[in-house]
C-alpha positions in Angstrom: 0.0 0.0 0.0 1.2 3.4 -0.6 -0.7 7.0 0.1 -1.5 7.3 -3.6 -3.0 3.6 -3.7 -7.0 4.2 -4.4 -7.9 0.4 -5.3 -10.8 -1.5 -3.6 -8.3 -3.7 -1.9 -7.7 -0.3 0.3 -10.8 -1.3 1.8 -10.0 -4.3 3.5 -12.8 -4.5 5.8 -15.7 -3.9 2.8 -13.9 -5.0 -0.1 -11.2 -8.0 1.2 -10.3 -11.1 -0.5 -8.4 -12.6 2.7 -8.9 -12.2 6.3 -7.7 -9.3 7.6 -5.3 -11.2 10.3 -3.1 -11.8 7.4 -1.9 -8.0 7.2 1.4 -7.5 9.0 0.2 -4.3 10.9 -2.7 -6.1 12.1 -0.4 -7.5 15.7 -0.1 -3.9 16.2 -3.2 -2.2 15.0 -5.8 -4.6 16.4 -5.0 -3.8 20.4 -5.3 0.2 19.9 -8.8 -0.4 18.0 -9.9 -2.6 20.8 -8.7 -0.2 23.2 -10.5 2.8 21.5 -13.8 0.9 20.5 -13.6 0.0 24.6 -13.0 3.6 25.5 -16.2 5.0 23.5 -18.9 2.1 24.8 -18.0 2.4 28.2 -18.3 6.2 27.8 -21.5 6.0 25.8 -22.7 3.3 28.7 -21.7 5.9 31.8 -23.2 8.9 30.0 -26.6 7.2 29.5 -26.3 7.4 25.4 -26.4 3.3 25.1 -28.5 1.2 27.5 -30.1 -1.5 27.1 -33.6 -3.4 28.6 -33.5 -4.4 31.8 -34.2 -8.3 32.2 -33.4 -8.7 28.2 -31.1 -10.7 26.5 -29.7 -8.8 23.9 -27.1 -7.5 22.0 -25.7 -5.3 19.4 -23.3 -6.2 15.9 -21.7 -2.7 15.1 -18.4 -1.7 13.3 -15.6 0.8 13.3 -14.0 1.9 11.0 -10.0 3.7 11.9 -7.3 4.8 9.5 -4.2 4.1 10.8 -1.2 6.0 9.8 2.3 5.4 8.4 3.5 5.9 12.3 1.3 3.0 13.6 -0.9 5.1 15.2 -4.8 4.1 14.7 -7.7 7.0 14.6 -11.4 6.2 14.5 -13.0 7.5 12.2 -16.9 6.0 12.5 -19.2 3.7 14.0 -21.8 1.5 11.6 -24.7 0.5 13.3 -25.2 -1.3 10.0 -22.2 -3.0 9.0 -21.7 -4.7 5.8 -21.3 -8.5 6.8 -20.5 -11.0 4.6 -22.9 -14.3 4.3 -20.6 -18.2 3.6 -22.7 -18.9 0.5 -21.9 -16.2 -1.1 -18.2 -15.4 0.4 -17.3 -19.3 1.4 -13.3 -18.4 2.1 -14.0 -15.0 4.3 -17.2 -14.5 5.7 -18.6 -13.5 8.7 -20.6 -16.8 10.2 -18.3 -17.6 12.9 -18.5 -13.5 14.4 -22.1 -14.0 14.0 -22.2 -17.7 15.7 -20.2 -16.3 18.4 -21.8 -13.2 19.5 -25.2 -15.9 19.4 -23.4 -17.9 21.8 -23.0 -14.5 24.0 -26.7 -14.2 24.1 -28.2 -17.3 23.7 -26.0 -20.3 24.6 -25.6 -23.7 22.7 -23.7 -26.9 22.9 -20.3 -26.5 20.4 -21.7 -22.5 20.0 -18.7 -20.8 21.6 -15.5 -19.6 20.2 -13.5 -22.4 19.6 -16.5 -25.1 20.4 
């Protein structure tokens, strides 16, 4: 990738062809995200902006999207309360089913539903 590089492949979360674990600043990257995405729910959770039903099960798939610059350092840039998620039958070698299985398992727990099950 370069600055000047405008190809769909720049998208890697929208537009991606492998995983993005495969991307050599994603050991680096991924812990400042986490750490930032952490930051703004537990802010949006104290300040009363994002609360859920008491005595529900329930949950929320949302993305964020960060740019992270030729120093390594990662800036958000938005939250999609309608992320573009990719379905196995139509993306079979990177999709989204095992994220989706997962946060099921969260909510509503099976036998073999879990992470790693």
């Amino acid at each position: 990738w370069t600055p000047d590089h405008l190809s769909k492949e720049t998208q890697v979360t929208i537009i991606r062809t492998e995983r993005i674990t495969g991307w050599k600043a994603w050991d680096s990257a991924y812990p400042k995200c986490k750490a930032a995405v952490a930051k703004v729910m537990d802010r949006a959770v104290r300040d009363g902006k994002l609360e859920g039903r008491l005595g529900k099960k329930q949950f929320e798939i949302l993305s964020a999207d960060f740019i992270v610059d030729t120093r390594g350092d990662v800036w958000l840039f938005e939250f999609n309360m309608s992320p573009v998620l990719k379905d196995a039958r139509d993306s079979p070698k990177v999709n989204d089913a095992d994220m989706i299985r997962g946060a099921l398992s969260i909510v509503c727990p099976w036998e073999g539903g879990g992470p790693g099950d």
